[in-house]
PDB file of N, H, CA, C and O in Angstrom:
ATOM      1  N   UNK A   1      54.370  27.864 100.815  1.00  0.00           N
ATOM      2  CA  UNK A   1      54.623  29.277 100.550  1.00  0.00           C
ATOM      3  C   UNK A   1      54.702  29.489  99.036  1.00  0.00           C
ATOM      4  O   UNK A   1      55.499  28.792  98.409  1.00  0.00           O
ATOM      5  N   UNK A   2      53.940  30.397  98.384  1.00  0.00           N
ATOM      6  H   UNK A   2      53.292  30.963  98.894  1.00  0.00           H
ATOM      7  CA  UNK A   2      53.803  30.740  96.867  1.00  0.00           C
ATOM      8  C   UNK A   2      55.053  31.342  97.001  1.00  0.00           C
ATOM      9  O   UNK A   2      55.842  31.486  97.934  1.00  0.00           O
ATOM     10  N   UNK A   3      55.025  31.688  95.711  1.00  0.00           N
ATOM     11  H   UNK A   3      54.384  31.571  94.953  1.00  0.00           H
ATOM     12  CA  UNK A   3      56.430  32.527  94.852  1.00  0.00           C
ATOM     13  C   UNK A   3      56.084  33.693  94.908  1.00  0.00           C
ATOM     14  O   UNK A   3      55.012  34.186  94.558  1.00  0.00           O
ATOM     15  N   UNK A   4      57.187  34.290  95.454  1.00  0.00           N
ATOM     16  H   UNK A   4      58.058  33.889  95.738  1.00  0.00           H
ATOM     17  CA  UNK A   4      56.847  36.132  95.547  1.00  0.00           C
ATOM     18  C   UNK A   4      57.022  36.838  94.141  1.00  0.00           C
ATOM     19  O   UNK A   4      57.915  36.347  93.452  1.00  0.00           O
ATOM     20  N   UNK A   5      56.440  37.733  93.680  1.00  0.00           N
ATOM     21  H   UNK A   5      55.714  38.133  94.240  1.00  0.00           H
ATOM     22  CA  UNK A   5      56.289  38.441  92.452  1.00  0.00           C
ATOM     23  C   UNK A   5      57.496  39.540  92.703  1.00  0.00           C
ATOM     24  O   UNK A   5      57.525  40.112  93.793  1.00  0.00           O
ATOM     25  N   UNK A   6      58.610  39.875  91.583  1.00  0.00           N
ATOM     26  H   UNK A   6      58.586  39.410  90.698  1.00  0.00           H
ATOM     27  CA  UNK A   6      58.947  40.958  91.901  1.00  0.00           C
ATOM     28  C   UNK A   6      58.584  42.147  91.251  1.00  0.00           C
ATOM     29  O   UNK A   6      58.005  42.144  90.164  1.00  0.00           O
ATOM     30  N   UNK A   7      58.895  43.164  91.860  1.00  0.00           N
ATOM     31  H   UNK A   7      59.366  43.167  92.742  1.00  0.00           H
ATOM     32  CA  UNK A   7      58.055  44.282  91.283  1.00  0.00           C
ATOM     33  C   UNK A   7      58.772  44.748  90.051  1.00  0.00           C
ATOM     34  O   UNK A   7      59.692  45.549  90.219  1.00  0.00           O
ATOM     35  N   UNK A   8      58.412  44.273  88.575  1.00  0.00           N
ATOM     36  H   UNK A   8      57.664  43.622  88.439  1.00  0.00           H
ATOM     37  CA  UNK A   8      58.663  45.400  87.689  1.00  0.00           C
ATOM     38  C   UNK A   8      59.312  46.436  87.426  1.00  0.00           C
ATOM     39  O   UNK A   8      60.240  46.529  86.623  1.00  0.00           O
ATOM     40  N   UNK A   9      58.807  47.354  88.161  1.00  0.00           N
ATOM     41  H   UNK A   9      58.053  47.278  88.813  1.00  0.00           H
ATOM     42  CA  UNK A   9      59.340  49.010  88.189  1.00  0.00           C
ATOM     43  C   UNK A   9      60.488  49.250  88.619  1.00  0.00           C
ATOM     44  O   UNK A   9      61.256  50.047  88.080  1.00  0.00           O
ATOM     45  N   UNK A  10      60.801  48.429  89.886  1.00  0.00           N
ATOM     46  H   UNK A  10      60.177  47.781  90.324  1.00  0.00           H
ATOM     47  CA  UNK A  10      61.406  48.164  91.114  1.00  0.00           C
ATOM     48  C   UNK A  10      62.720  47.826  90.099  1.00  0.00           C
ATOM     49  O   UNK A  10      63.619  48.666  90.062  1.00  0.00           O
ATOM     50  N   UNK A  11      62.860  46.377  89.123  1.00  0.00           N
ATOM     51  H   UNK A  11      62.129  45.694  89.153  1.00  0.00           H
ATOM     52  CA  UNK A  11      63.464  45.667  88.745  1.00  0.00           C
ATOM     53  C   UNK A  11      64.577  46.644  87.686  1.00  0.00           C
ATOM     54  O   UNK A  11      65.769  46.540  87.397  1.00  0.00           O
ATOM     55  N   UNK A  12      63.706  47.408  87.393  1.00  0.00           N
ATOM     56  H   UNK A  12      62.738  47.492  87.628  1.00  0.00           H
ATOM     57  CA  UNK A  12      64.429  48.122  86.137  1.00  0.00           C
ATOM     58  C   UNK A  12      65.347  49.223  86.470  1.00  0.00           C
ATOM     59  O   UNK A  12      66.130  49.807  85.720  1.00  0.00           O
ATOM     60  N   UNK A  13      65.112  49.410  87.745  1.00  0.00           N
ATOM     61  H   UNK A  13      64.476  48.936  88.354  1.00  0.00           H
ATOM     62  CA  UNK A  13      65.509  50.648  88.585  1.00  0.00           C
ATOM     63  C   UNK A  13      66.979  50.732  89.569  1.00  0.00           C
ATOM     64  O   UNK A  13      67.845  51.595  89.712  1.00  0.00           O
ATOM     65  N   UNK A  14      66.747  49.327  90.160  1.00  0.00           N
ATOM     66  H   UNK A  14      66.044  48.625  90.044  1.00  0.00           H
ATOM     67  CA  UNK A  14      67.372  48.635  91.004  1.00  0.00           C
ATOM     68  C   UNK A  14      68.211  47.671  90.635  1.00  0.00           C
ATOM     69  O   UNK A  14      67.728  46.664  90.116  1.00  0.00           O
ATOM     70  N   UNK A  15      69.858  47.792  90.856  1.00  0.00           N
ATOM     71  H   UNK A  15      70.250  48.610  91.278  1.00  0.00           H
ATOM     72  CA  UNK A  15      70.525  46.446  90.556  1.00  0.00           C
ATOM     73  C   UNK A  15      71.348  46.365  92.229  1.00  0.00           C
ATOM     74  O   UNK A  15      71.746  47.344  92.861  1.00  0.00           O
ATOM     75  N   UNK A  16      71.420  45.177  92.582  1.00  0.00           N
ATOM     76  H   UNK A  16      71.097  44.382  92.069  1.00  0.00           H
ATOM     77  CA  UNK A  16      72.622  44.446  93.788  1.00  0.00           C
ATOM     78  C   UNK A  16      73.760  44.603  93.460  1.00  0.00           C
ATOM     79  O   UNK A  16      74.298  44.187  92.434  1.00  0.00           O
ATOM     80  N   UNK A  17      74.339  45.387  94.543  1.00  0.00           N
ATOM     81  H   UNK A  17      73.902  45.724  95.376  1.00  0.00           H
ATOM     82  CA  UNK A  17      75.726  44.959  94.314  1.00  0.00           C
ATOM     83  C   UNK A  17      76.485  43.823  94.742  1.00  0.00           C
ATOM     84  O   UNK A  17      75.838  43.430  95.713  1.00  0.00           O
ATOM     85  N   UNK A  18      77.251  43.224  94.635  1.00  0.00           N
ATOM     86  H   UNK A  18      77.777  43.544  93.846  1.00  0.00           H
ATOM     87  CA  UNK A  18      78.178  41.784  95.569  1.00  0.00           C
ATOM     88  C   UNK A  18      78.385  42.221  96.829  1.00  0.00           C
ATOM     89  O   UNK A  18      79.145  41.459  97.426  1.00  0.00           O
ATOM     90  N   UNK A  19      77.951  43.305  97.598  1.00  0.00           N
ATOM     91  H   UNK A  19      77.333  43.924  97.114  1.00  0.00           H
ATOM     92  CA  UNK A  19      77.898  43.323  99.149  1.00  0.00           C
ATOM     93  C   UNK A  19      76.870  43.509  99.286  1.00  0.00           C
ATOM     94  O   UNK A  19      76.722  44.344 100.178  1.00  0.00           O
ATOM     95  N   UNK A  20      75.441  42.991  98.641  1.00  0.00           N
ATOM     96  H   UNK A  20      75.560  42.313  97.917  1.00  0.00           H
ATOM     97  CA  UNK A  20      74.368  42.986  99.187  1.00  0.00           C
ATOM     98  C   UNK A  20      73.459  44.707  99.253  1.00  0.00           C
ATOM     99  O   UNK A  20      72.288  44.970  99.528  1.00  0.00           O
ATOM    100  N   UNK A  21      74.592  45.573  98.877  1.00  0.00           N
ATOM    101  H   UNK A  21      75.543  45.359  98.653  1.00  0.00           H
ATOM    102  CA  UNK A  21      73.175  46.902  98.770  1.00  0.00           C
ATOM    103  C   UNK A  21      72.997  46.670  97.096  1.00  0.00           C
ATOM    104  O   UNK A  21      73.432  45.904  96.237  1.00  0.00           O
ATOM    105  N   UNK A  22      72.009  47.913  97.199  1.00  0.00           N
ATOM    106  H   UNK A  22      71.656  48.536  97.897  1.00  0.00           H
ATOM    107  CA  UNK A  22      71.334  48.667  96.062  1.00  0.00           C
ATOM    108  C   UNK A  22      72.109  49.422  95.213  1.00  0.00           C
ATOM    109  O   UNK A  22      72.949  49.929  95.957  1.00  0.00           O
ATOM    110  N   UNK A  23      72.322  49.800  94.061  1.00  0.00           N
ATOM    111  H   UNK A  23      71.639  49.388  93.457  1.00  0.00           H
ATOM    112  CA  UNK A  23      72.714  51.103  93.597  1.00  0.00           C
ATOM    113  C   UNK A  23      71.343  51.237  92.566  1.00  0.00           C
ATOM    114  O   UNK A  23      70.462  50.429  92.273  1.00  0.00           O
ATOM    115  N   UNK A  24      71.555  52.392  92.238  1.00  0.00           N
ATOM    116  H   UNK A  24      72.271  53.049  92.475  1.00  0.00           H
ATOM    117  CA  UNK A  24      70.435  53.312  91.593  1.00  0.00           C
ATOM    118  C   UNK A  24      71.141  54.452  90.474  1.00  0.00           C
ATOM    119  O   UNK A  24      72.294  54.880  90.415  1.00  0.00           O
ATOM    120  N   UNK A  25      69.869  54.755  89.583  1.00  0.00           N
ATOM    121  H   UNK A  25      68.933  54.407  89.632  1.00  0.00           H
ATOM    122  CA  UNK A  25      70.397  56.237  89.074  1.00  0.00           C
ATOM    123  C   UNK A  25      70.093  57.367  89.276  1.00  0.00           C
ATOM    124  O   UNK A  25      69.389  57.396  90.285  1.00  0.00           O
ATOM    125  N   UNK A  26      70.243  58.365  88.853  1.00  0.00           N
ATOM    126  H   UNK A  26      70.816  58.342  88.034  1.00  0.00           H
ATOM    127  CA  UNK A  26      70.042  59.615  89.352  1.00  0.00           C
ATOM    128  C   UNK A  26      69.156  60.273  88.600  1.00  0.00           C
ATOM    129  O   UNK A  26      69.302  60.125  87.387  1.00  0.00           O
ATOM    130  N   UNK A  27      68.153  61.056  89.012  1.00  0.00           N
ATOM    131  H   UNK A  27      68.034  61.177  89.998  1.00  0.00           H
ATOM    132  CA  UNK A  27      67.065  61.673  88.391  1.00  0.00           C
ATOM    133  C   UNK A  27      67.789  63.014  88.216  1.00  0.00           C
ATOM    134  O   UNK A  27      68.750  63.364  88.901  1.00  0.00           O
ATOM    135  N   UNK A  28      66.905  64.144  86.654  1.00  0.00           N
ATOM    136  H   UNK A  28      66.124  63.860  86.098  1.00  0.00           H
ATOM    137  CA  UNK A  28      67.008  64.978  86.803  1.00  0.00           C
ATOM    138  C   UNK A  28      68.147  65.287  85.101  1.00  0.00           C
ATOM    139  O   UNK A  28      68.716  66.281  84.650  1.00  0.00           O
ATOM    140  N   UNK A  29      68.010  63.843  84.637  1.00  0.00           N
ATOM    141  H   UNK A  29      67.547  63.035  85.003  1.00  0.00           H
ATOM    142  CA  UNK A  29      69.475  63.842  83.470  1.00  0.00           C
ATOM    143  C   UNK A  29      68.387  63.638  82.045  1.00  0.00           C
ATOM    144  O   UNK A  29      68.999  63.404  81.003  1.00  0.00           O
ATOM    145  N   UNK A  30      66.876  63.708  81.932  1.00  0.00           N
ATOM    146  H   UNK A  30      66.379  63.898  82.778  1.00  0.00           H
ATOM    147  CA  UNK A  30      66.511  63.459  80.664  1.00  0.00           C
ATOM    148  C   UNK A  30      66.600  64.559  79.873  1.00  0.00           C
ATOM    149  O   UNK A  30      67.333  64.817  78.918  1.00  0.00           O
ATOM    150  N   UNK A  31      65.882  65.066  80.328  1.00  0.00           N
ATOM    151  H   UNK A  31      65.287  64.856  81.104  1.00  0.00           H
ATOM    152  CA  UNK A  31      65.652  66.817  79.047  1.00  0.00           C
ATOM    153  C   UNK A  31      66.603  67.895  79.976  1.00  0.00           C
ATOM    154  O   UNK A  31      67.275  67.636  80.974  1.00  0.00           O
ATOM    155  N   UNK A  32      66.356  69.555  79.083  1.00  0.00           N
ATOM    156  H   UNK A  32      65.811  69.765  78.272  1.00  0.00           H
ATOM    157  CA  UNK A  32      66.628  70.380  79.413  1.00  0.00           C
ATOM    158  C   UNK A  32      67.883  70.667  79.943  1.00  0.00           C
ATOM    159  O   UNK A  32      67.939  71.321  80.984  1.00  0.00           O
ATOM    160  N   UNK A  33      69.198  70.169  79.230  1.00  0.00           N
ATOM    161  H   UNK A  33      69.152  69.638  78.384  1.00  0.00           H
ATOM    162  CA  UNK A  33      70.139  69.911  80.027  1.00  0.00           C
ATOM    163  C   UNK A  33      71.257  71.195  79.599  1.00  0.00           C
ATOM    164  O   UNK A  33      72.359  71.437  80.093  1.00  0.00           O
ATOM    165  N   UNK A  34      70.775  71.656  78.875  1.00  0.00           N
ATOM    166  H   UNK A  34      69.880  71.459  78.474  1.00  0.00           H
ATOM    167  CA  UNK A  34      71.702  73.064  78.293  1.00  0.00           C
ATOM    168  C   UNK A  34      71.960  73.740  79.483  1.00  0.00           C
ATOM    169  O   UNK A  34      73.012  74.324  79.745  1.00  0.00           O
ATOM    170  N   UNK A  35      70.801  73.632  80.327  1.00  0.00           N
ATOM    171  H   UNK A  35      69.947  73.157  80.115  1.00  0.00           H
ATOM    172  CA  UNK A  35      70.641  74.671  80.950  1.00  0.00           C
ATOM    173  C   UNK A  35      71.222  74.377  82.322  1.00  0.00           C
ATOM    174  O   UNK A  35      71.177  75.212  83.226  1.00  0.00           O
ATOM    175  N   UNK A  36      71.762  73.191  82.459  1.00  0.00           N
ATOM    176  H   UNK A  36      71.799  72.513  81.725  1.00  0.00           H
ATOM    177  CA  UNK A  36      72.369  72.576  83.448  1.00  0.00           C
ATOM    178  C   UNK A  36      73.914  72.507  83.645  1.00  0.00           C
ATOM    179  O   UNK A  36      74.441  72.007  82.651  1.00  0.00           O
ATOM    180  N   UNK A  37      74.908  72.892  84.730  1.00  0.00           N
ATOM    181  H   UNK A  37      74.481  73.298  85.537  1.00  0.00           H
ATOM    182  CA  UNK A  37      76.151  73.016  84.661  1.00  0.00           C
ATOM    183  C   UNK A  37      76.920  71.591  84.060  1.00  0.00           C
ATOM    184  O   UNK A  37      76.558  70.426  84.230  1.00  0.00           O
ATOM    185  N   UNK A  38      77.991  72.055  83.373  1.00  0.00           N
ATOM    186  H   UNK A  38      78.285  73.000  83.234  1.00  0.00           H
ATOM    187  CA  UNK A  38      78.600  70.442  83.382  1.00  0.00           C
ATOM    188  C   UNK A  38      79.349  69.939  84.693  1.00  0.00           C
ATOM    189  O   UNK A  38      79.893  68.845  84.844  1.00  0.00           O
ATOM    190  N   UNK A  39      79.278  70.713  85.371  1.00  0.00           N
ATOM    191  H   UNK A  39      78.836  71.601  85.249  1.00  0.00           H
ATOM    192  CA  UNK A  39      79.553  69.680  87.026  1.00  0.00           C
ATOM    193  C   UNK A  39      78.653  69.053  87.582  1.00  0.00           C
ATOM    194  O   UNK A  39      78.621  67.957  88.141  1.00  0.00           O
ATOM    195  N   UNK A  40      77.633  70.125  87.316  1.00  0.00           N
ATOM    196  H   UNK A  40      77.659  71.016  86.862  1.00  0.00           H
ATOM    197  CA  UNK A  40      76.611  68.798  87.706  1.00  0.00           C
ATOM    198  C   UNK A  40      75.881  68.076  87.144  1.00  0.00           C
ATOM    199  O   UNK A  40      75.245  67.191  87.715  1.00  0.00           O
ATOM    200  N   UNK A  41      75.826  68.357  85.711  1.00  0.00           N
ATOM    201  H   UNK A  41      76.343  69.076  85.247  1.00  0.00           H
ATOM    202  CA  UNK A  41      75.716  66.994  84.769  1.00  0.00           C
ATOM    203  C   UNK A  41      76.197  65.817  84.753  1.00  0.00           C
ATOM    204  O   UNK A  41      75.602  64.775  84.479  1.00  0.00           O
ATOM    205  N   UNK A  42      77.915  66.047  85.215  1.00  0.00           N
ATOM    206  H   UNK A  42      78.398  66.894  85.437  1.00  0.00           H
ATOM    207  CA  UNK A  42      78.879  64.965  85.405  1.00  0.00           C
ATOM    208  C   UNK A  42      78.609  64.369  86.709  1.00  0.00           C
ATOM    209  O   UNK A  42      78.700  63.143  86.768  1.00  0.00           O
ATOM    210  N   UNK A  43      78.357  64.885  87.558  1.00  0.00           N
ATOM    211  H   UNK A  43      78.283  65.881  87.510  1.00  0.00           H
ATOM    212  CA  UNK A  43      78.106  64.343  88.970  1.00  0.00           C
ATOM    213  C   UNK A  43      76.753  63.498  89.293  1.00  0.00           C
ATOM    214  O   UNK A  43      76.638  62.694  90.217  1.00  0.00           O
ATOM    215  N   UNK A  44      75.649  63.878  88.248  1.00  0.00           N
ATOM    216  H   UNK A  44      75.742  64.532  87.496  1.00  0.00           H
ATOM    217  CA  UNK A  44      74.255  63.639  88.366  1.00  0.00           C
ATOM    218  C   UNK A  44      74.211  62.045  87.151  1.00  0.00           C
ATOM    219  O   UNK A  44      73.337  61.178  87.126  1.00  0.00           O
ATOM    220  N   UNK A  45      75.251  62.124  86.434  1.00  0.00           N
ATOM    221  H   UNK A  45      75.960  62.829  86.454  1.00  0.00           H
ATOM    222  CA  UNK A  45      75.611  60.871  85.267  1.00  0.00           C
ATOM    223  C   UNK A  45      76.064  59.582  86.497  1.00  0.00           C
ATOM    224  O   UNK A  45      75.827  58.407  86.219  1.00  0.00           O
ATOM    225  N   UNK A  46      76.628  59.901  87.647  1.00  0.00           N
ATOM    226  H   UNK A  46      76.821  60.856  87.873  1.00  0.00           H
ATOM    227  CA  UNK A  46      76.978  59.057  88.248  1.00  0.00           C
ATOM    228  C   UNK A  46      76.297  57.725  89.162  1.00  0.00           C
ATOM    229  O   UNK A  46      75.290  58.169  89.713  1.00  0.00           O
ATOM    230  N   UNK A  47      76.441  56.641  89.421  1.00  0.00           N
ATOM    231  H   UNK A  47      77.260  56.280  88.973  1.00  0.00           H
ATOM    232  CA  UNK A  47      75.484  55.860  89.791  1.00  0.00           C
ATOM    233  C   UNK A  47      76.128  56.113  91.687  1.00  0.00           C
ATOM    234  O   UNK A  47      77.250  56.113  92.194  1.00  0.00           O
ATOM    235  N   UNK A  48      74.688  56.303  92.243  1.00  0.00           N
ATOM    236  H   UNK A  48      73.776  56.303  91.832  1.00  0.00           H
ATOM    237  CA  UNK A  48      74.710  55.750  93.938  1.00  0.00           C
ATOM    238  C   UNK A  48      74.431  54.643  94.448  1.00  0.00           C
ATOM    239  O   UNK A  48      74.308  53.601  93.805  1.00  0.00           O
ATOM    240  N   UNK A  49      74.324  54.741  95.455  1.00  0.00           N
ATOM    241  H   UNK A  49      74.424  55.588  95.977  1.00  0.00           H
ATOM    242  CA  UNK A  49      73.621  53.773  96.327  1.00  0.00           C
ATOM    243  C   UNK A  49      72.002  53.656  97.095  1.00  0.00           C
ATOM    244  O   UNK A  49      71.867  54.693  97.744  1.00  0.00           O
ATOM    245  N   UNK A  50      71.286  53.149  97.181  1.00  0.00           N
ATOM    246  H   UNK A  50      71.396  52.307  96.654  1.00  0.00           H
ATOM    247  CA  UNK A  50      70.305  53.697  97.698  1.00  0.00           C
ATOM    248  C   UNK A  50      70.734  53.890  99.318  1.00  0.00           C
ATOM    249  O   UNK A  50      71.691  53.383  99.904  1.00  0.00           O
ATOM    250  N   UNK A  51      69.619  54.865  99.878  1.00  0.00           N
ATOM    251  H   UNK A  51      68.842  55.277  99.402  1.00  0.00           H
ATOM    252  CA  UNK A  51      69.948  55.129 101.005  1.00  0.00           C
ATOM    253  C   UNK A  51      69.406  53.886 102.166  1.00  0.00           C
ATOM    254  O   UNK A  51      68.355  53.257 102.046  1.00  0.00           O
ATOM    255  N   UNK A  52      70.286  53.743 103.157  1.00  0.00           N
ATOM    256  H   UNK A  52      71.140  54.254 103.255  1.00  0.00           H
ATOM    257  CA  UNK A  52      70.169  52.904 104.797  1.00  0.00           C
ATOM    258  C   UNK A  52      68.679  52.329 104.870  1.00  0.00           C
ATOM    259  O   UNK A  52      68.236  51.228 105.196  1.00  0.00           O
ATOM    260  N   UNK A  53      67.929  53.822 104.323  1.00  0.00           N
ATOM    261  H   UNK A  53      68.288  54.717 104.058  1.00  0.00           H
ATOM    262  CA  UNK A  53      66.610  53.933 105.015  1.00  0.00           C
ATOM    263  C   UNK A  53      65.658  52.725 104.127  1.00  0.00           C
ATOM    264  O   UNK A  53      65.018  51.741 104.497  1.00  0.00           O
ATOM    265  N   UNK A  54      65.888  53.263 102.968  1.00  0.00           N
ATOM    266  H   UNK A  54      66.408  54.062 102.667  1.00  0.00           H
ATOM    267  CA  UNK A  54      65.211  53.016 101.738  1.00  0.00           C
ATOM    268  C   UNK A  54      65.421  52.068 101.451  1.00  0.00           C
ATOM    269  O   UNK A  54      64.625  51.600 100.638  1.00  0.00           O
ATOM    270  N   UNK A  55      66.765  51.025 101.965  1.00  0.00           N
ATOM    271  H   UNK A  55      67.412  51.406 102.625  1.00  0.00           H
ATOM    272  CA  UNK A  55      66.679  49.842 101.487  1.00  0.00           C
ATOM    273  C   UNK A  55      66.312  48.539 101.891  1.00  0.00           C
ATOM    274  O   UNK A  55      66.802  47.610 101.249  1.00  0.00           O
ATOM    275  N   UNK A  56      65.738  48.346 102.594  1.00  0.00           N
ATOM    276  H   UNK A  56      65.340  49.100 103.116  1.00  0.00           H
ATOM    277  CA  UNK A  56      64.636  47.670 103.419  1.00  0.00           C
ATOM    278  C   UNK A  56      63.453  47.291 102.441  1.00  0.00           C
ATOM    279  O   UNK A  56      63.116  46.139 102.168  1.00  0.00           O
ATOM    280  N   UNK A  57      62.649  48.913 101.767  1.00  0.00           N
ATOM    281  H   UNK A  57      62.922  49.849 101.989  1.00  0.00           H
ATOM    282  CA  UNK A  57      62.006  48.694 100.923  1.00  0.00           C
ATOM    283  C   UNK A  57      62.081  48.185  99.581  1.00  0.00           C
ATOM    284  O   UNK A  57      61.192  47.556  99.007  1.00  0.00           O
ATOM    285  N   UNK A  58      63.467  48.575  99.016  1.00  0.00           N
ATOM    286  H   UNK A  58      64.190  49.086  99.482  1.00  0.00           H
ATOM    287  CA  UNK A  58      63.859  48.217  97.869  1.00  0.00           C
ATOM    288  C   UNK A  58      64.049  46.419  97.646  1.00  0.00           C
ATOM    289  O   UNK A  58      63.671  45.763  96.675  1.00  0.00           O
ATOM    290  N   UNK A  59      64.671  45.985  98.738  1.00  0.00           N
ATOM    291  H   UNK A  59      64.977  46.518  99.526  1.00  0.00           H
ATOM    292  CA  UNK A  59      64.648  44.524  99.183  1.00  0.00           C
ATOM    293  C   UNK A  59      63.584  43.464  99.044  1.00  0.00           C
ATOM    294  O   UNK A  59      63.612  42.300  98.644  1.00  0.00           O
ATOM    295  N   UNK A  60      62.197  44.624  99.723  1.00  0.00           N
ATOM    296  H   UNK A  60      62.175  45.570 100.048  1.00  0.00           H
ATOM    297  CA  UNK A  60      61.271  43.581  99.842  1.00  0.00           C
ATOM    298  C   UNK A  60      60.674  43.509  98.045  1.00  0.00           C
ATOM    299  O   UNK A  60      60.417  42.440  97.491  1.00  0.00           O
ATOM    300  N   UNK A  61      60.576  44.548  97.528  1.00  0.00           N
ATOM    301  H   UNK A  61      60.785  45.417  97.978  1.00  0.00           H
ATOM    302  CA  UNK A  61      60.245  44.806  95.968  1.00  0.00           C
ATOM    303  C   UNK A  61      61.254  43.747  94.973  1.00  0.00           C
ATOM    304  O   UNK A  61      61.078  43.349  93.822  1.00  0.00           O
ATOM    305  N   UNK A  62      62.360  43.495  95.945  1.00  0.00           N
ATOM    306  H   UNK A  62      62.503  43.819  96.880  1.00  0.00           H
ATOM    307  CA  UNK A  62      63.301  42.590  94.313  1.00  0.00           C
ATOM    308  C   UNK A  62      63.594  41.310  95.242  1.00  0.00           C
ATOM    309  O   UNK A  62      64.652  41.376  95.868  1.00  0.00           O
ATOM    310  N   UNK A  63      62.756  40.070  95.436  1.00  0.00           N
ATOM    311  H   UNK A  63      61.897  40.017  94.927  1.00  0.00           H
ATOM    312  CA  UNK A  63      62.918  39.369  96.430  1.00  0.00           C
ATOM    313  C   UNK A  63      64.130  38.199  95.843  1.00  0.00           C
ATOM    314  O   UNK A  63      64.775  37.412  96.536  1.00  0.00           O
ATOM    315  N   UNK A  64      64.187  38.386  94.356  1.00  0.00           N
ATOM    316  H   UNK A  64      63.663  39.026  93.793  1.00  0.00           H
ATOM    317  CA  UNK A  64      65.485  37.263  93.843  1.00  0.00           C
ATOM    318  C   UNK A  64      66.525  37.991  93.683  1.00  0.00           C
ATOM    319  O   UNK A  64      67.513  37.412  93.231  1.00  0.00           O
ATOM    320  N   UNK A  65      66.631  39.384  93.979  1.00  0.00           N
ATOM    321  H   UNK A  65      65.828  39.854  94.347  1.00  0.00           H
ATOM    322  CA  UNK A  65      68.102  40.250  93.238  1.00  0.00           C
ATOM    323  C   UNK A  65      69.256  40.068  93.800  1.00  0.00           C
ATOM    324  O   UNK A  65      70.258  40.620  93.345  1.00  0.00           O
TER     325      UNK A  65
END
């Protein structure tokens, strides 16, 4: 069995947490932000999780994370 490649994009995007999910950041925080509330500036600064669905895929993309 070769060595699986991980994906790049994937890598920069995506970190593990110590229970085995994903967290992620939140889109929507580069430009134009005057125009954006500070609640939801503050709320959108915050890191998630990826979702149930999505992480299946995220998994197979970071096969050492």
């Amino acid at each position: 069995m070769p060595k699986l490649k991980t994906h790049s994009g994937a890598a920069k995007r995506f970190k593990k947490t110590g229970t085995g999910k994903f967290k992620r950041g939140q889109s929507k925080m580069r430009h134009i932000l005057t125009s954006k509330k500070t609640k939801t500036k503050r709320k959108l600064a915050s890191i998630v999780l990826v979702s149930v669905a999505d992480t299946p895929k995220v998994a197979r993309m970071l096969p050492y994370a």
